[in-house]
C-alpha positions, 0 to 999 in steps of 0.5 A: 302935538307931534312927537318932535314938538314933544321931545322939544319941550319934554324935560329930560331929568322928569320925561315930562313937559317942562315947567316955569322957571325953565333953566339952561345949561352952558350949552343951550339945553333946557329944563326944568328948574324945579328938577334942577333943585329937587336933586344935585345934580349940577351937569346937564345930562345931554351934554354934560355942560355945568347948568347955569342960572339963565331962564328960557324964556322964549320956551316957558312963553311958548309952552304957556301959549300952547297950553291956552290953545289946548284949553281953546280945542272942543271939549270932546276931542281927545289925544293919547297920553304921551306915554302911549309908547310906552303902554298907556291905553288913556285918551284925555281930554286937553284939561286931563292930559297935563295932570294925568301924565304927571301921575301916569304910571308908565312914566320914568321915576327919579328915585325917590330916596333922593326926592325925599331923603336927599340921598345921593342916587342918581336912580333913573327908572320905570315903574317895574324897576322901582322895586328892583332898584331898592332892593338892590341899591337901598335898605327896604325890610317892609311889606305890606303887612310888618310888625317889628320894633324900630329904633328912633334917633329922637337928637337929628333930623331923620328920613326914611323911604321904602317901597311896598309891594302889594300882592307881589307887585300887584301894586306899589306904595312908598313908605315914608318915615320922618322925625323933625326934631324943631317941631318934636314929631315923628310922622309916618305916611304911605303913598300909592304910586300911580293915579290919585284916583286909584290911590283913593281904594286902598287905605291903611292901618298903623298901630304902635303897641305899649303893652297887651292893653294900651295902644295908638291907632291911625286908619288913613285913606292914601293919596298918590306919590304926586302929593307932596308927602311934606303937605300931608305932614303938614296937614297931619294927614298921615300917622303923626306922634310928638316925642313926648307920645313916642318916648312913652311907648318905647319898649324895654329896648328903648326901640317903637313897636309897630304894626302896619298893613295896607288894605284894600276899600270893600265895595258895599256889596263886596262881602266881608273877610 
């Protein structure tokens, strides 16, 4: 594919190859839909025209079209990742290259205060400026080894995300914090920012204290930040407490103590700390 063709039919809200329903603005400019409602913006960003309703059709047909050429092409031949300018070193197969740009690190990020928590930040950035931007633009007190005790609203709806830096931006994780007050549930998750199978050698532990004896602990493998966080709450794949649990873990204060760490999966033969 050249780099023109790319640049038509790359999105320009998430820099990726766009995705049906494909929307317009008042102008003719496309993108995807999905981005569209994952965020409020209402203007397109090219020409600053109100983005309307009207699907472009034409375009989803041919970026569907040129997918199944892809799959046609020998299973050997490889390309570079589109993000190549930018620094990936990846050559993928056509069956590769779709799902590994969507988790690529070298990829622009939306913040993903916005994505989760619906904040109104309007972030756009590089995976070396996620840190930077949550430090200066949001509240971020954790790291990859904290202890403190939290206040929980248990009467409203309430999310919270905050990126972790591992071994001083060695890696990065999103923590994300949600209390759904119909379902009664407070649920903590972390997420690995970049490909899933990288993800899959880090873990974590989170542990909520009710005294020097009773506790609860959850010891969870992460997944990366392109699965839903939603999905893994659903799934209770993640640190999950229903407010009755919470309520009787509350310190004097009425705050939660808690105490997390990410850590990294030892090989067999690696030996033991």
């Amino acid at each position: 594919m050249t780099s023109q063709l790319e640049k038509i039919i790359m999105c320009p809200l998430c820099f990726k190859t766009m995705r049906s329903p494909i929307r317009q603005c008042e102008t003719g400019h496309s993108m995807c839909g999905a981005c569209i409602d994952d965020s409020p913006i209402k203007t397109c960003r090219q020409c600053h025209k109100p983005i309307s309703s009207i699907r472009n059709y034409q375009l989803e047909q041919m970026i569907e079209n040129m997918g199944k050429l892809k799959l046609g092409k020998a299973e050997g031949a490889t390309a570079p990742c589109h993000f190549a300018e930018k620094g990936c070193k990846e050559m993928l197969t056509p069956a590769e290259k779709g799902p590994h740009e969507e988790e690529c690190k070298h990829r622009k990020f939306l913040c993903e205060g916005r994505k989760f928590a619906k904040w109104k930040c309007e972030w756009f950035g590089t995976y070396r400026e996620l840190e930077r931007h949550f430090k200066e633009a949001h509240v971020n007190d954790v790291e990859y080894k904290t202890q403190k005790d939290v206040a929980l609203n248990l009467r409203d709806d309430h999310r919270d995300v905050q990126i972790i830096s591992f071994f001083n931006g060695a890696q990065y994780f999103w923590y994300k914090h949600m209390v759904d007050v119909s379902k009664e549930k407070v649920y903590w998750v972390f997420q690995y920012i970049g490909p899933q199978r990288q993800a899959k050698n880090y873990y974590y532990e989170f542990e909520i204290s009710g005294g020097p004896i009773r506790k609860f602990k959850v010891t969870e493998i992460c997944d990366n930040d392109v699965v839903k966080a939603e999905k893994l709450f659903k799934e209770e794949r993640c640190v999950v407490l229903s407010f009755r649990a919470v309520r009787s873990y509350l310190n004097e204060e009425g705050k939660l103590p808690i105490k997390f760490r990410i850590m990294h999966v030892k090989k067999h033969n690696e030996p033991s700390s």
